[in-house]
C-alpha positions in Angstrom: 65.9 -15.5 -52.4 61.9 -15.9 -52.1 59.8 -13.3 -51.3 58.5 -13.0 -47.7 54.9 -13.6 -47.6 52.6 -10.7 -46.8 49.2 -10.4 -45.3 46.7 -8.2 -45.4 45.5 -7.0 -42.0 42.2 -6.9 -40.7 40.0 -3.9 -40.0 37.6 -3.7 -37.3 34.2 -2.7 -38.1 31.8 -1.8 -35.1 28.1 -1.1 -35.6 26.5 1.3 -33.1 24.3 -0.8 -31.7 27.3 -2.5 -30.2 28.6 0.4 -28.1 25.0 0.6 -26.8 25.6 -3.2 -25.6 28.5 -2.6 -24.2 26.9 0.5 -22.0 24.5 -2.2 -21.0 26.7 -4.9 -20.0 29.0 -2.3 -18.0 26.4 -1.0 -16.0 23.9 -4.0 -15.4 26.5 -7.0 -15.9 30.0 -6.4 -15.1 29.8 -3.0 -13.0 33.4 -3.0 -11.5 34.1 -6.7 -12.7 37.1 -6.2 -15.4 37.7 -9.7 -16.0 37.3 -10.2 -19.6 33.8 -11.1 -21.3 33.3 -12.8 -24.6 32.0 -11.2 -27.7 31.2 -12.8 -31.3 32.3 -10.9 -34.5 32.1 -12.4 -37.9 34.7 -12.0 -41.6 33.8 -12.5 -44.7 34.9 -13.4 -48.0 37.0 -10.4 -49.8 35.6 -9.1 -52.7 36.8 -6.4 -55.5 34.3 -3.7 -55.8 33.7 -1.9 -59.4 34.4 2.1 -59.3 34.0 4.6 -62.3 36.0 6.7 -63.5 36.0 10.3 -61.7 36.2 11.7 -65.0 32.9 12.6 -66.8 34.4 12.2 -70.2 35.6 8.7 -69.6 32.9 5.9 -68.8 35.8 3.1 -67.8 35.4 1.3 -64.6 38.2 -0.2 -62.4 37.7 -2.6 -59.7 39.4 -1.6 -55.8 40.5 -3.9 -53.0 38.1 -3.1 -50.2 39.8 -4.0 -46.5 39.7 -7.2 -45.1 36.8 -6.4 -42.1 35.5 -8.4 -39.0 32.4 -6.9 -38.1 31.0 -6.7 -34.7 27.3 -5.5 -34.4 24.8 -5.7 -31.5 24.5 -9.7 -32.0 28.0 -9.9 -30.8 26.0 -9.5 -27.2 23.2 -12.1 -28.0 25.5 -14.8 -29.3 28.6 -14.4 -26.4 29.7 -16.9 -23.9 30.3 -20.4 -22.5 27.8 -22.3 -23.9 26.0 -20.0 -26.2 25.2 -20.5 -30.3 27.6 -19.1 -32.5 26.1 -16.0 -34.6 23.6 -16.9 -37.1 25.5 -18.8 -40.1 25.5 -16.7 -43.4 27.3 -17.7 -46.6 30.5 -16.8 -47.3 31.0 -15.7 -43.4 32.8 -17.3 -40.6 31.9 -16.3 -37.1 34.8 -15.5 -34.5 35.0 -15.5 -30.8 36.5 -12.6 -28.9 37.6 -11.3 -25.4 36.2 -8.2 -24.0 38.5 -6.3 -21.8 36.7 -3.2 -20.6 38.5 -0.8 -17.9 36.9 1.4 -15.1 39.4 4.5 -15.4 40.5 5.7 -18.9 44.3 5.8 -16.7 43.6 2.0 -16.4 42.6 2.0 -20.3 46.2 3.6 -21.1 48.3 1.7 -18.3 47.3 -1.7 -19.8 49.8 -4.3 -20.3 48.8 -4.7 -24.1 52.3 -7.0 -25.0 51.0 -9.6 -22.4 47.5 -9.2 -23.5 48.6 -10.1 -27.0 51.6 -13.3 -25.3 48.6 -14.4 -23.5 46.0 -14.8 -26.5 49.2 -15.8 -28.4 49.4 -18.7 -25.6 45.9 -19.4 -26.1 45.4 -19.7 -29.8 49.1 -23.0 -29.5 47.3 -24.8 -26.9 44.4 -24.9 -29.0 46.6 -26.1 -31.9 48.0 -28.6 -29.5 45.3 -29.8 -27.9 43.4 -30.1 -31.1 40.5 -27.7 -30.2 41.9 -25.9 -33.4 41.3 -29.2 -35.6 37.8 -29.6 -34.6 36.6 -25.7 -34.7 39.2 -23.8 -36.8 37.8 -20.4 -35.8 39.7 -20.8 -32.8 42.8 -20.0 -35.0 41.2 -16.1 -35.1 40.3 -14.7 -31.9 40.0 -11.3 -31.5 40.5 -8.5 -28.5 38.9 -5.3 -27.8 40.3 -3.2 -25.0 38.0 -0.4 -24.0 36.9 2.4 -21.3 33.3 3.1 -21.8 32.8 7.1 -20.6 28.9 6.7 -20.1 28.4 10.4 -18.8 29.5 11.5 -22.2 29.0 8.5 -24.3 32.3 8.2 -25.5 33.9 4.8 -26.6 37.7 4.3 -25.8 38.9 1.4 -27.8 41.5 -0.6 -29.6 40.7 -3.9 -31.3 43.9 -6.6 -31.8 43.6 -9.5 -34.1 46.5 -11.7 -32.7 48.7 -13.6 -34.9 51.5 -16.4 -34.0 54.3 -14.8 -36.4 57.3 -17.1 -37.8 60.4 -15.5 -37.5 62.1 -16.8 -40.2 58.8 -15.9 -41.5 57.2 -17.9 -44.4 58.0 -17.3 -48.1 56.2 -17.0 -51.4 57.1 -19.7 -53.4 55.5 -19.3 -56.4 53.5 -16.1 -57.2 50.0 -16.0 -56.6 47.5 -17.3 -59.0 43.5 -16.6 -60.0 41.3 -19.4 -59.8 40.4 -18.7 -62.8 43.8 -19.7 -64.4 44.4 -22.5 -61.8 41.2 -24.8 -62.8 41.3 -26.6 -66.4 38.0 -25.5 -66.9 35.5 -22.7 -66.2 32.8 -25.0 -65.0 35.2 -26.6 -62.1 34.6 -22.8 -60.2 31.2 -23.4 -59.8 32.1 -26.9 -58.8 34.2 -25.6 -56.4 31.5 -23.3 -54.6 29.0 -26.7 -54.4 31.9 -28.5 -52.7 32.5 -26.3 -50.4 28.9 -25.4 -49.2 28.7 -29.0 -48.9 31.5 -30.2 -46.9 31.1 -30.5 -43.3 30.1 -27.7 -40.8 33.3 -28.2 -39.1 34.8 -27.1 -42.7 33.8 -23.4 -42.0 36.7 -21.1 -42.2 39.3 -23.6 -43.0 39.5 -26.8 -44.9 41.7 -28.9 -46.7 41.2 -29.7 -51.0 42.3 -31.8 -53.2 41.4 -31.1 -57.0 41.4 -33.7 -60.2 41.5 -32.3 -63.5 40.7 -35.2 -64.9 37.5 -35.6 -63.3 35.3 -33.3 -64.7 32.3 -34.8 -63.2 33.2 -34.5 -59.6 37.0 -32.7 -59.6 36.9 -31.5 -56.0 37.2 -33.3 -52.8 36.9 -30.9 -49.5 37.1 -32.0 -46.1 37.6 -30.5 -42.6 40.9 -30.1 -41.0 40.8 -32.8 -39.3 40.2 -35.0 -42.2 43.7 -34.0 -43.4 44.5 -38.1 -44.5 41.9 -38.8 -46.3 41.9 -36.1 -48.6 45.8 -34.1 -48.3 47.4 -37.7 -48.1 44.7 -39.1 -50.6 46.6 -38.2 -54.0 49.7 -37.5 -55.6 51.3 -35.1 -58.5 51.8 -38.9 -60.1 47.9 -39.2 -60.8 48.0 -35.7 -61.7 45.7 -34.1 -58.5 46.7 -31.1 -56.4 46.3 -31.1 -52.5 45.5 -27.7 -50.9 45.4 -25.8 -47.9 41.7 -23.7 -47.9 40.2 -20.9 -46.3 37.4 -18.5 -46.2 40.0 -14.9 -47.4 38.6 -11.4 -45.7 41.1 -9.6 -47.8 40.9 -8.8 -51.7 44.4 -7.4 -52.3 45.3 -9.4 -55.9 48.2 -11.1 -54.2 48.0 -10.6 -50.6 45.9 -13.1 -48.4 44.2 -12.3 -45.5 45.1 -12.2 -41.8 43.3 -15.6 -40.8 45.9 -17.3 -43.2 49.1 -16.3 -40.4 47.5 -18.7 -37.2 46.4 -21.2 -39.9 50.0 -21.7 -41.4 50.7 -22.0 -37.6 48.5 -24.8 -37.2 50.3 -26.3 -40.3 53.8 -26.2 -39.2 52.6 -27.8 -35.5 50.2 -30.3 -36.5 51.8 -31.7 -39.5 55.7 -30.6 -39.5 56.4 -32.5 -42.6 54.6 -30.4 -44.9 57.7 -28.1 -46.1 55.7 -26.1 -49.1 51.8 -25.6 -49.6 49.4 -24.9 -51.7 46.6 -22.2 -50.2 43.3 -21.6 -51.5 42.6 -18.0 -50.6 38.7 -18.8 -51.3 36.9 -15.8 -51.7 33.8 -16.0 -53.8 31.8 -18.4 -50.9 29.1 -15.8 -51.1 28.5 -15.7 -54.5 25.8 -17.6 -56.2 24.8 -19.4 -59.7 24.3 -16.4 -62.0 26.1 -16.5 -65.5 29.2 -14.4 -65.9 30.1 -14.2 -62.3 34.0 -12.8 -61.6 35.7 -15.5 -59.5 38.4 -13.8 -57.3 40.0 -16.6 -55.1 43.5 -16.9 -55.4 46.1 -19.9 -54.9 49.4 -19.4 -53.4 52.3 -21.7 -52.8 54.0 -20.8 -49.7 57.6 -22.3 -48.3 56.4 -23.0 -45.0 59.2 -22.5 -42.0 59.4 -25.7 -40.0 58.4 -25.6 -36.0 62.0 -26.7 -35.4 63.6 -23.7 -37.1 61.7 -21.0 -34.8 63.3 -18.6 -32.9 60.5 -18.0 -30.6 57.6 -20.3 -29.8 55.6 -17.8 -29.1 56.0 -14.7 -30.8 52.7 -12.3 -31.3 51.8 -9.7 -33.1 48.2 -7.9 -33.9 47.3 -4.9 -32.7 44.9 -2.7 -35.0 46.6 0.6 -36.7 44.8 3.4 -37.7 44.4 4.8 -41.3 47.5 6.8 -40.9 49.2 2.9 -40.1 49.7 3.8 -36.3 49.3 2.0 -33.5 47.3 4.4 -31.1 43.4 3.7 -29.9 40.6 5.1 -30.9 37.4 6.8 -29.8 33.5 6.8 -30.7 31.7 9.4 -30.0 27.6 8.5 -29.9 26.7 11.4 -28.2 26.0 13.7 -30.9 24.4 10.7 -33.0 22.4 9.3 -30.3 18.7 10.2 -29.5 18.6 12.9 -26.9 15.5 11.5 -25.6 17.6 8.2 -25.3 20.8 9.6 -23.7 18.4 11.0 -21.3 17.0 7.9 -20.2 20.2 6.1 -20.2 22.0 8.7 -18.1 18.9 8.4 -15.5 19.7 4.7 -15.7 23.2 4.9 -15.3 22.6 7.2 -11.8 20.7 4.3 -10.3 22.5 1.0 -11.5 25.9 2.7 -9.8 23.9 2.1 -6.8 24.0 -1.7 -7.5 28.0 -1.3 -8.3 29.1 -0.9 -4.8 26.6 0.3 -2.0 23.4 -1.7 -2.6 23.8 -4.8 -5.3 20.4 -6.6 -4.7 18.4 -3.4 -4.9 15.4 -4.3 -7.5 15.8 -1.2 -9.3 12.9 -1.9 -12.0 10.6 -2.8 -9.5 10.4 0.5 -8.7 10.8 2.0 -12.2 7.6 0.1 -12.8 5.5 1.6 -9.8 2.7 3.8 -10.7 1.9 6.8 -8.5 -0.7 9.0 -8.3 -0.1 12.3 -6.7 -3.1 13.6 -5.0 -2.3 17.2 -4.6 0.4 19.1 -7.4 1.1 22.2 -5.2 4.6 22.2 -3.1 4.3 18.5 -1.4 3.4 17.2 -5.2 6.0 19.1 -7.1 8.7 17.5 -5.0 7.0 14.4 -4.4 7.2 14.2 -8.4 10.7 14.7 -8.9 12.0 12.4 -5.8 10.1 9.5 -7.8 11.4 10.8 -11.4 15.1 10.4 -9.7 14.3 6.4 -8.6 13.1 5.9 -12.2 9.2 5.8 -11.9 8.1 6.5 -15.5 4.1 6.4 -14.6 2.9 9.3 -12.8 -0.8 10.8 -12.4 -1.5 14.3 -10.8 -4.8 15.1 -9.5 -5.7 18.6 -8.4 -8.4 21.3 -9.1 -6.0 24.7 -8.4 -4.2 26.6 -10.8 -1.0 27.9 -10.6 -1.0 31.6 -9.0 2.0 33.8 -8.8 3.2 32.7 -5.5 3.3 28.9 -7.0 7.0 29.4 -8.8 9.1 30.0 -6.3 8.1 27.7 -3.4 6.6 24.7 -6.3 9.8 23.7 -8.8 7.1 22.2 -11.2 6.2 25.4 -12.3 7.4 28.7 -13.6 6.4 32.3 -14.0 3.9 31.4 -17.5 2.4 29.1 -15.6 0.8 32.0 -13.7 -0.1 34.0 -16.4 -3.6 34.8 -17.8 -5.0 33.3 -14.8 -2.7 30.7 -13.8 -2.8 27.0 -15.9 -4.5 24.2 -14.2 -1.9 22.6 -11.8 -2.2 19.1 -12.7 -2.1 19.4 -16.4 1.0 21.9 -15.6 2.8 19.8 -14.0 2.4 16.8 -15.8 3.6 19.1 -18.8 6.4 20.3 -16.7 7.8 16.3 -15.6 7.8 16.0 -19.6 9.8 18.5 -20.6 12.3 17.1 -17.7 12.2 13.8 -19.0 10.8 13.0 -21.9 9.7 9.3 -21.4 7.7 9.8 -18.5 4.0 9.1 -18.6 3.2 12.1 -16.6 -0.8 12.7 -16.7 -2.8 15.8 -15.4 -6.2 15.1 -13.8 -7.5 18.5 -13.0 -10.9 17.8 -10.5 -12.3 18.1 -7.0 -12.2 15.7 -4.3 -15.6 15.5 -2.4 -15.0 15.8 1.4 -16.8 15.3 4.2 -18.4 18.1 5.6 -18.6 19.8 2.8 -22.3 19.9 1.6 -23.8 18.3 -1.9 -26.7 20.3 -3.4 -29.3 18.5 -4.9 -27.9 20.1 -8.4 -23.9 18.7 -7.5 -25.0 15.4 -7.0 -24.1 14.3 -10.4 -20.8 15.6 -11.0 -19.6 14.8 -7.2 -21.2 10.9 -8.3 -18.3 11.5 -11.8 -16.0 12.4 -9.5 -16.0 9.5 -7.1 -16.0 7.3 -9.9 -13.0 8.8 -11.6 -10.9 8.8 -7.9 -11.9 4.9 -7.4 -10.9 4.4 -11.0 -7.3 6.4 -10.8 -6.6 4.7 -7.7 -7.6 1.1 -8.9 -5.3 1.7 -11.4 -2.2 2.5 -10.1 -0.1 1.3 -7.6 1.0 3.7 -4.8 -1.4 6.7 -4.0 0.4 9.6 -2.4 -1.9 12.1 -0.2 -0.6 15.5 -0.3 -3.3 18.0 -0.6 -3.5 21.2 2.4 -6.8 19.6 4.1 -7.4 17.5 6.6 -10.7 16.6 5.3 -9.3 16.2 1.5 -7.6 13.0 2.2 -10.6 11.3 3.5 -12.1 9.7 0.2 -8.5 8.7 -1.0 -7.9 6.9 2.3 -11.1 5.5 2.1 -10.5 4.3 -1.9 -6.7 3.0 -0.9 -8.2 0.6 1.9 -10.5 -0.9 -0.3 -8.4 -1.4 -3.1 -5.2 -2.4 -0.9 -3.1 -0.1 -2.3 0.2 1.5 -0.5 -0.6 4.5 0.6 1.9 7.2 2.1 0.7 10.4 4.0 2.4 13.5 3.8 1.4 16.5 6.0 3.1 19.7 6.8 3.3 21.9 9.8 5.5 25.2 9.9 8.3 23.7 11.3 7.2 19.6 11.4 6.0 17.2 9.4 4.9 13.7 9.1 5.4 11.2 6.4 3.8 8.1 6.9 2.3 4.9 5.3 -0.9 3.8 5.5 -1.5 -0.1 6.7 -3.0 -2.6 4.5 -5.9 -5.1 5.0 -4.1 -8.9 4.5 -7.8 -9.9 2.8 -10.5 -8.0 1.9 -13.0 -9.6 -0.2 -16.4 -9.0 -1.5 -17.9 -10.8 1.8 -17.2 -7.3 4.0 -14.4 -7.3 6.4 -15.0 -8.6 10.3 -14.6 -6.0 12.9 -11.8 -7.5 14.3 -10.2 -7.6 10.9 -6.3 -7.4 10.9 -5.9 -6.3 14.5 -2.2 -6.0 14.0 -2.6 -3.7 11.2 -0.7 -0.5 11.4 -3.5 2.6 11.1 -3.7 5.4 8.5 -3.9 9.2 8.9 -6.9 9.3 10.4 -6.8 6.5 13.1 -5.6 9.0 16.2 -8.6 11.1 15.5 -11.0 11.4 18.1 -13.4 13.4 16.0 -14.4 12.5 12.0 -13.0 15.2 9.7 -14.9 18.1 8.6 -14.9 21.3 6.6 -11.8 23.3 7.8 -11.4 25.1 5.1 -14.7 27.7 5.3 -14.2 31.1 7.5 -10.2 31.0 7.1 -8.4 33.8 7.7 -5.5 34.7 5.1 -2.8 33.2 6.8 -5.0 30.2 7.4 -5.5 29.9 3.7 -2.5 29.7 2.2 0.1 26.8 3.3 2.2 28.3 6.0 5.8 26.5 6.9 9.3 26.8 6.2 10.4 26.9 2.8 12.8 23.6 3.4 10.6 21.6 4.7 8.8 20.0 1.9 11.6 19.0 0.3 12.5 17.4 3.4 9.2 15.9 4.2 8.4 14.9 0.3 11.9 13.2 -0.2 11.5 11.2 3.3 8.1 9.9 1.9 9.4 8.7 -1.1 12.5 6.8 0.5 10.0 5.4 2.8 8.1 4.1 -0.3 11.6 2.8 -1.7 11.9 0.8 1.4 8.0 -0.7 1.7 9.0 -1.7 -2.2 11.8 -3.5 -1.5 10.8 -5.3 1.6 9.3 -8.8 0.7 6.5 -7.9 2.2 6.2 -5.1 0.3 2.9 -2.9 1.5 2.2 -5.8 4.6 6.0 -5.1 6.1 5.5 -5.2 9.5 7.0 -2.0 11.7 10.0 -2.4 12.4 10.7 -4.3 16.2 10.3 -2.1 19.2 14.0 -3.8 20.5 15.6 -2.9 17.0 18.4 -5.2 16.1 19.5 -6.5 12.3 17.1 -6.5 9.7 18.6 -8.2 6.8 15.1 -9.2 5.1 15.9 -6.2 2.8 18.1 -4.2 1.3 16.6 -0.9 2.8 15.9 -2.4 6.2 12.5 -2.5 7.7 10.3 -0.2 6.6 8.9 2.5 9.0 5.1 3.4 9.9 5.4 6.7 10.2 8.2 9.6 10.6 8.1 12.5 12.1 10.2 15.4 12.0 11.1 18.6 13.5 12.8 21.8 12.2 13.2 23.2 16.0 16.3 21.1 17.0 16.6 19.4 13.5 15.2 16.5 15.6 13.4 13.3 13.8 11.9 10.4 15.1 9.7 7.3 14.3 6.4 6.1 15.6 4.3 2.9 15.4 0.7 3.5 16.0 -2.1 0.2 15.0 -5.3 0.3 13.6 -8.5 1.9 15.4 -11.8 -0.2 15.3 -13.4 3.1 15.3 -11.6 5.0 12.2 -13.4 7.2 10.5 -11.7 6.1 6.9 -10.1 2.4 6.9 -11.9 0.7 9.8 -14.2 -2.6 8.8 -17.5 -1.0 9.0 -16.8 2.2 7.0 -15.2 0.0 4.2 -18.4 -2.3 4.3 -20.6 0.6 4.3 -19.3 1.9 1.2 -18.9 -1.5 -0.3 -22.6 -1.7 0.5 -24.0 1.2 0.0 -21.4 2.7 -2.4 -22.0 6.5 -3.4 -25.2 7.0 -1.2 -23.0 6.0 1.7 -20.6 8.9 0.7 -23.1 11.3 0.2 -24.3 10.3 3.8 -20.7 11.4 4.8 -20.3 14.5 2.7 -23.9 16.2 3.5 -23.9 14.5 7.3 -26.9 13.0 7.5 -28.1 10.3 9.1 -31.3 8.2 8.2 -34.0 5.4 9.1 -31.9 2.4 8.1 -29.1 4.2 10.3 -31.0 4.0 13.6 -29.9 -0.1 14.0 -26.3 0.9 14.1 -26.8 3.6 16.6 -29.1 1.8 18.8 -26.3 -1.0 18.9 -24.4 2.1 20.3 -26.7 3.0 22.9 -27.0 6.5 21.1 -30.0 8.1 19.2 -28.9 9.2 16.1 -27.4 12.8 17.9 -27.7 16.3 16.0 -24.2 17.1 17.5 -22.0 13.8 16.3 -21.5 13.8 12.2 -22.3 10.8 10.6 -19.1 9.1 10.3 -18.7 9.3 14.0 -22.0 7.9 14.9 -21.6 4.9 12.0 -18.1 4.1 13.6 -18.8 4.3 17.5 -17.2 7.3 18.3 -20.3 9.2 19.2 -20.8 6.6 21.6 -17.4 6.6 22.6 -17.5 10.5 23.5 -21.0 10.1 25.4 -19.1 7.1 27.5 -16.5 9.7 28.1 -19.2 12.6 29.4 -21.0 10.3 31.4 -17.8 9.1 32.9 -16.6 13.2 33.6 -20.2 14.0 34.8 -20.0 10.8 37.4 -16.6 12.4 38.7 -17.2 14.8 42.0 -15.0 17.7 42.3 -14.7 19.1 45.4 -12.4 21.5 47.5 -11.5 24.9 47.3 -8.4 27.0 46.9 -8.8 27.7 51.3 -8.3 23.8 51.8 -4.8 24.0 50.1 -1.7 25.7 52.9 0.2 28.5 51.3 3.7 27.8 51.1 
C-alpha cells in the first residue's frame, strides 16, 4: 500500500509594523465595516539552515529544517486590493493575496463561523480552478485568512491566520520516495541550468510551472513554461526519447521529504484541469533564491505522487487550514505591542483613536486633521489659558503658543490644572514657559511654546526710556499672531486684548474672546474682513461683518487695572465657570473650522431652521452664559464703523502709521497731523476724549449725544403729579 502523501504546513509570520496597519485601517478605513479587506503576504523558497554542535568539544555542524513561513509585513497594506500591484517581486518569493476579517467585539472574534469561513475560501480557490483564473495567476491556488479583534485601548492583537487547502479524501499517495535534485539531474551543471530556466520563463510562471528535462541535451536540458502552457511542454515529450515532464513549484517548506503546503491546492488544480494525469512528477523547487557561487547546496526535491482522480472524491469540497500553535493546537493567538511600542507613540495613537470613534458613528465627515493642524496662540496662561490648552490638546491640536508675563503664585494650582505646587515655589515659574512645559509632559508630541512678555495697552503710559522694548514687543505679538492660525484672548483686562484684536483684524485671523464674570461669561468670535489689502480698507468695508469684543463699547479701553482694590485684583468668579466658558470657546472654534466658510461663516439665521452646510451646524457669533439659572443664550451683534480696535480707520492708521500710531494710543495723545480727522468730526482735538475715541468718531458721537440732552427741557415738579 503507498504511503499517504504529507505536507508540511505553513507558519504565519507577522512583522510589527503590520499590527500598526491594521490599527490604522480599523480606525480611519473600516470603523464598524467588518466586511473582509485584502491583504498581500509573500513565501519563499525553503532552505536548510547550518547549526553547530552544542557541544564545545565537538566542532560538527548539522543542517535543520526551518518552517515553511508566509510573511506579512507593513507592505501587506501598501500592496492590498482591487486593482493594486502585487508586493515588490524578489527572487525565490511568490507573493499571495489574502482576506482580512477583522471583528468589533472579541465575543464576535470567538463566535465566528470559522468552518464556513474556510468552505467559503475553499469555494473560492475551485472556481478559480474552473474558471481558469488559477491557470493564468497560480497564486490564486494559496490564499490566505486572518481573523482578528484589534483591542486598540491596550494594543493587543487577537488573531488566527488559515491557509486553506482543498483536501482529497482518498488523499494522494507517494509513489516513489522523494529524491534530491542533485541525484535526479545527470549532471551537476543541469542545477544551475535549472535556476536560469526558471528565472527566465514567463512572469505568469511564478509560483507554479510545468518542466520538462532532457538528459541528453546538455546544452539547453530544461524547458519551463507556465501552467497554462501545459501542451507544449507536459505533452511535448515522452519516456521513449528519454525526457521527464514535471509538475513545478516555488517549496516554503525544507523538511527532506515533505513538500510544502502550496503543493495540496496545486495537486487540486491537476486532478480538475487535466483528469488524465493519474501519477506525477513534482519539482519541490527550492533553491530559486540562490545564486552563481561555486559549491552551492541544491535542496529541491522531486516527488512522484499517485494523484486521486476528481471522479473518485468523496467530497468536492472538502477544506482544511487553520493555523496550530507550537504545541499543534488549533486555538488563536494574541500580540501584545504594548510593552514593545513607543510610549510616546501609544500616546498619540490612543489620542487618535478618541477622535476617529467620532467619525465611526456620530459624526463621519468631521475633518479631524484640519483641526489637528490648527495653530493657536493662547494669549493669557492663567485659569481661561490652562483650560483653553487642554480642550484643544483633546481635538488633537499639536501647535500651541502661550503668551503671558505672570508667574505662577500659590493660589495658581488649584483653580489653573496647568500647574502644580513647584510651580509656585522660589517665586513662582513664569506662566507661559510653565505651562508649555506642563502640555509636554501630558503629551509628549505637542509643540507647546512659552512666550513670557507684556502686552502694551492703551492707557497705559510709555516712558521715553520703554519705548524700545514696548517697539520689541509689538513686533513679537504681530509676528506670533502672523504665524499662527487662531488667536485666543484670555487675559483678566479689558484693555489687554486691545493690541491682539487690533493684530487679528489685520492679519485676518480667527479670533475667539473669552471673558469671565463671577457667575457669566461670554465666548465669542471675532468677525473677519473678506479683503483687506495693502490699499487701506473703505469705511464702509464689510458692513455685514459680525463685530469683535470691543464693538458695543461706547468708550475706548483704558487702564483698569491701576488703584484696584484686592478683590478687584485677583480674578473673581465661580470656580466652574472657566471650564465651562473655556470648553464652549473651543467647540465654537471646532464649529467655525468645520464650516466651509471657515472664519467668514455667516451667524447663524435669525428664523433658525436646518443647517446642513456642516457637520457642527452654523457657527455662533457669540454665547453667553449664566450660572444664576444655569441659563445660556446666543447673540449676533455686526460691526461698529466706530470700533476702537477692528474698524477701517484704526486698521489703516496702524497700517499707516505702524508703531507711532500705537504709541498715540498707549500714551493718548493727540497731535498736529491729528487735527484733519477731528475737524472732519466737528471736534477740536478734546483733553477729555482719549485718542482712539477722537480718531474713530466717538468723541464726536458723545458731543452729538450732550448737545442733544442739553437741547432737551425738563420741566415739572413732583406738586404737578396727583397722589394716589
Amino acid at each position: 500500500m503507498s504511503e499517504v502523501l504529507r505536507f508540511e504546513a505553513f507558519s504565519s509570520t507577522v512583522e510589527p509594523e503590520f499590527w500598526s496597519g491594521l490599527a490604522h485601517h480599523k480606525l480611519h478605513s473600516a470603523r464598524l465595516d467588518t466586511a473582509r479587506a485584502q491583504v498581500r503576504g509573500e513565501f519563499g523558497s525553503g532552505r536548510r539552515h547550518t547549526v553547530r554542535s552544542n557541544n564545545p568539544n565537538e566542532s560538527s555542524t548539522q543542517s535543520a529544517a526551518v518552517p515553511a513561513r508566509l510573511r506579512v509585513s507593513q507592505a501587506a497594506w501598501d500592496a492590498a486590493g482591487d486593482g493594486k500591484p502585487e508586493l515588490p517581486h524578489q527572487p525565490g518569493t511568490v507573493s499571495v493575496g489574502g482576506y482580512l476579517h477583522n471583528t468589533n467585539t472579541i465575543e464576535e472574534f470567538k463566535k465566528f463561523d470559522k468552518a464556513e469561513l474556510l468552505r467559503t475560501a475553499g469555494a473560492e480557490i475551485l472556481d478559480a480552478i474552473r474558471s481558469g483564473r488559477a491557470t493564468q495567476t497560480p497564486a490564486q491556488l494559496w490564499p490566505f485568512l486572518l481573523l482578528s479583534f484589534a483591542d486598540l485601548k491596550k494594543y493587543h492583537f487577537y488573531h488566527w491566520f488559515a491557509f486553506p487547502a482543498v483536501t482529497a479524501d482518498p488523499p494522494d499517495t507517494v509513489a516513489d520516495a522523494p529524491v534530491p535534485i542533485s541525484s535526479f539531474v545527470a549532471r551537476q551543471s543541469d542545477l544551475e541550468l535549472l535556476l536560469d530556466a526558471v528565472a527566465g520563463a514567463d512572469a505568469g510562471a511564478r509560483g507554479a510551472f510545468v518542466a520538462r528535462y532532457r538528459p541528453d541535451a546538455p546544452d539547453q536540458p530544461w524547458q519551463v513554461g507556465t501552467l497554462g502552457e501545459w501542451g507544449a511542454v507536459y505533452d511535448s515529450g515522452s519516456a521513449d526519447d528519454g525526457s521527464v515532464a514535471l509538475l513545478g513549484f516555488v517549496d516554503p517548506s525544507s523538511h527532506l521529504t515533505r513538500p510544502g503546503w502550496p503543493l495540496r491546492n496545486l495537486l487540486t488544480w491537476l486532478r480538475h484541469c487535466h483528469p488524465r494525469v493519474e501519477q506525477v512528477k513534482v519539482l519541490c523547487f527550492r533553491d530559486a533564491a540562490l545564486g552563481k557561487a561555486p559549491g552551492q547546496q541544491f535542496e529541491s526535491i522531486v516527488v512522484s505522487i499517485n494523484v486521486t482522480a476528481a471522479a473518485r472524491l468523496t467530497s468536492s469540497c472538502q477544506v482544511s487550514g487553520w493555523e496550530r500553535n507550537d504545541k499543534q493546537k488549533l486555538v488563536p493567538r494574541i500580540v501584545n505591542l504594548s510593552s514593545t511600542m513607543d510610549p510616546v507613540r501609544l500616546a498619540e495613537s490612543a489620542l487618535d483613536l478618541n477622535l476617529q470613534l467620532m467619525r465611526w458613528r456620530l459624526a463621519p465627515s468631521i475633518d479631524l486633521a484640519k483641526i489637528a493642524g490648527t495653530r493657536a496662540l493662547l494669549i493669557g496662561a492663567g485659569t481661561l489659558g490652562a483650560y483653553t490648552a487642554r480642550a484643544l490638546l483633546a481635538w488633537g491640536v499639536r501647535t500651541l503658543t502661550f503668551v503671558d508675563s505672570g508667574r505662577v503664585s500659590f493660589s495658581n494650582p488649584a483653580r489653573q490644572p496647568l500647574y502644580d505646587f513647584s510651580d509656585s515655589l522660589d517665586g513662582g515659574k513664569p506662566k507661559a514657559a510653565a505651562a508649555a512645559s506642563s502640555m509636554r509632559k501630558i503629551f509628549p508630541n505637542v509643540s507647546a511654546q512659552g512666550v513670557q512678555m507684556s502686552i502694551p495697552m492703551p492707557g497705559h503710559s510709555v516712558s521715553a526710556s520703554e519705548i524700545d522694548s514696548t517697539r520689541e514687543a509689538v513686533g513679537r505679538l504681530d509676528s506670533l499672531v502672523a504665524s499662527h492660525d487662531v488667536v485666543f484672548l484670555l487675559t483678566d483686562s479689558r484693555e489687554s486684548r486691545w493690541l491682539p484684536t487690533l493684530l487679528g483684524t489685520l492679519h485676518r485671523k480667527i479670533v475667539i474672546c473669552v471673558a469671565l464674570g463671577f457667575d457669566s461669561f461670554v465666548a465669542m468670535r471675532h468677525g473677519i474682513y473678506a479683503h483687506n489689502d495693502d490699499a487701506g480698507l473703505a469705511a464702509d468695508s464689510d458692513a455685514a461683518r459680525l463685530g469683535c469684543y470691543f464693538c458695543n463699547d461706547v468708550v475706548a479701553p483704558t487702564d483698569s487695572l491701576s488703584d484696584r482694590t484686592l478683590d478687584q485684583q485677583c480674578t473673581v468668579t465661580r470656580p466652574g465657570l472657566a471650564p465651562i466658558a473655556s470648553g464652549t470657546a473651543v467647540e465654537l472654534l471646532t464649529t467655525v473650522l468645520q464650516h466651509p466658510q471657515g472664519g467668514l461663516a455667516p451667524a447663524p439665521a435669525p428664523e433658525g431652521g436646518d443647517d446642513d452646510a456642516s457637520v457642527f451646524g452654523t457657527p455662533e457669533h457669540q454665547i453667553r452664559g449664566y450660572l444664576v439659572g444655569f441659563r445660556q443664550h446666543a447673540i449676533v451683534g455686526q460691526a461698529s464703523k466706530l470700533c476702537t480696535a477692528c474698524s477701517p480707520c484704526v486698521v489703516n492708521a496702524y497700517r499707516q502709521h505702524g508703531f507711532d500710531f500705537l504709541l498715540r494710543a498707549f500714551n493718548n495723545t493727540l497731535v498736529a497731523e491729528d487735527a484733519p480727522h477731528c475737524a472732519a468730526h466737528g471736534v477740536e482735538a478734546p483733553a477729555n476724549y482719549s485718542y482712539l475715541e477722537t480718531l474713530t468718531g466717538l468723541a464726536a458721537l458723545h458731543r452729538q449725544t450732550d448737545s442733544m440732552l442739553e437741547d432737551i427741557e425738563w420741566s415739572g415738579s413732583d406738586d404737578e403729579f396727583e397722589a394716589v
